[in-house]
N, C-alpha and C positions, 0 to 999 in steps of 0.2 A: 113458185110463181114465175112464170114465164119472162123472159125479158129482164131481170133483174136476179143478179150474183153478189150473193155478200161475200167481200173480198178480204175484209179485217172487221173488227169490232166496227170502226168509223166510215168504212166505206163502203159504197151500195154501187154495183156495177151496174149501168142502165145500159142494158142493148136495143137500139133505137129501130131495130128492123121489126117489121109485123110480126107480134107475137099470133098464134091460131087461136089463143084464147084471151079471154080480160078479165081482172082482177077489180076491184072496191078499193084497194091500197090507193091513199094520196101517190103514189109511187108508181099507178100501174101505167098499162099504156094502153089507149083505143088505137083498137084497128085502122080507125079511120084518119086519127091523127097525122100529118104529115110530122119529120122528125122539130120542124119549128115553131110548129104548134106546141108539141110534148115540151121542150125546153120551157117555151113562154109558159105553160102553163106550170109547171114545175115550180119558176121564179114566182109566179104570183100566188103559190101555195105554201112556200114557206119562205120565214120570216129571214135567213142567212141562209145562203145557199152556195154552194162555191163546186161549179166547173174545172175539172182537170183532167190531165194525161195521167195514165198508171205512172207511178209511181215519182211522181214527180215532188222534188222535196221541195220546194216554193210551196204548194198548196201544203207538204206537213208543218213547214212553219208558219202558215193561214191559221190550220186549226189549233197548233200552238199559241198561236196572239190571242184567240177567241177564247179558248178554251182557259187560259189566264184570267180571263173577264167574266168566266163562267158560262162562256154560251159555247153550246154546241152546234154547228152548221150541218148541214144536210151536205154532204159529199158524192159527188154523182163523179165518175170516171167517164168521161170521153175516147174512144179510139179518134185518129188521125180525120177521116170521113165523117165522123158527127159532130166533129169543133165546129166545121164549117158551117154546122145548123144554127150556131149559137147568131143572139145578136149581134148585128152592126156596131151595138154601143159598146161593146166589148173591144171592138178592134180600137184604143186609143193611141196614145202616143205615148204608153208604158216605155221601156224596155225589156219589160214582162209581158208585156201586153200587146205587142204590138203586131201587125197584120199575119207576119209571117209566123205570129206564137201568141194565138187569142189566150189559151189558159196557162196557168188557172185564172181563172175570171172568179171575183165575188160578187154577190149579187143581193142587198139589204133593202128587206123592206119592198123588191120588185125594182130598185133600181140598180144600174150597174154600176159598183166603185172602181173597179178596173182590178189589176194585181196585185200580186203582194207589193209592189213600192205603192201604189198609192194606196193600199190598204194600212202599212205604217205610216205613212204620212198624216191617214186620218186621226188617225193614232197619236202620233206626236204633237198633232195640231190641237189634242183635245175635242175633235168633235164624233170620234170614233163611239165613246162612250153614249153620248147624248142620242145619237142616231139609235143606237142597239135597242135605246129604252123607249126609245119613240114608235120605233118597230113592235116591242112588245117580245123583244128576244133576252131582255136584259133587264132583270128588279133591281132594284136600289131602294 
């Protein structure tokens, strides 16, 4: 499949440039896509989703938290050039998060929670859970 390297068991490399062909995978990419189209569309296709830099250990302790809770997130790797695709609503006032370093970005449900510190936050605030279920990424 064009455009997309699986790089461990949990991560799915998405190269954002025109692939010559298109795939049926919720994963693939149309040609026609611009690369913030493909992102947005991405987010609203699955239910956790979490933006990152290779190999960046903030996003393995993301899927660590989650994966505690039983949920597995869709993991897309970013190079330097396709952060800059991602949403606006990512750029917060993390210090994970913050303009100069959008990822990892999590993304629940289609919306943005921001980084790993507000990803525990949600966490420790107790609404981490309730959201996962509301999404439909999390039984209880």
């Amino acid at each position: 499949m064009q455009g997309l390297r699986r790089c461990s068991n949990e991560v799915v490399r998405l190269d954002l440039s025109p692939p010559t062909t298109t795939s049926s995978s919720s994963l693939s990419i149309d040609v026609a896509e611009s690369a913030e189209a493909r992102i947005r569309r991405l987010i609203s296709e699955h239910p956790v989703i979490i933006f990152s830099r290779p190999s960046c250990c903030m996003c393995h302790v993301m899927k660590k938290l989650l994966s505690t809770l039983r949920v597995h997130p869709t993991v897309i790797e970013l190079d330097d050039n396709e952060i800059a695709a991602l949403p606006s609503a990512t750029l917060d006032s993390d210090t994970d998060s913050s303009p100069s370093n959008p990822a990892p970005a999590v993304f629940i449900g289609g919306t943005c929670v921001g980084g790993l510190e507000s990803l525990v936050a949600l966490h420790l605030s107790g609404h981490l859970v309730p959201k996962l279920v509301e999404v439909g990424a999390l039984w209880v």
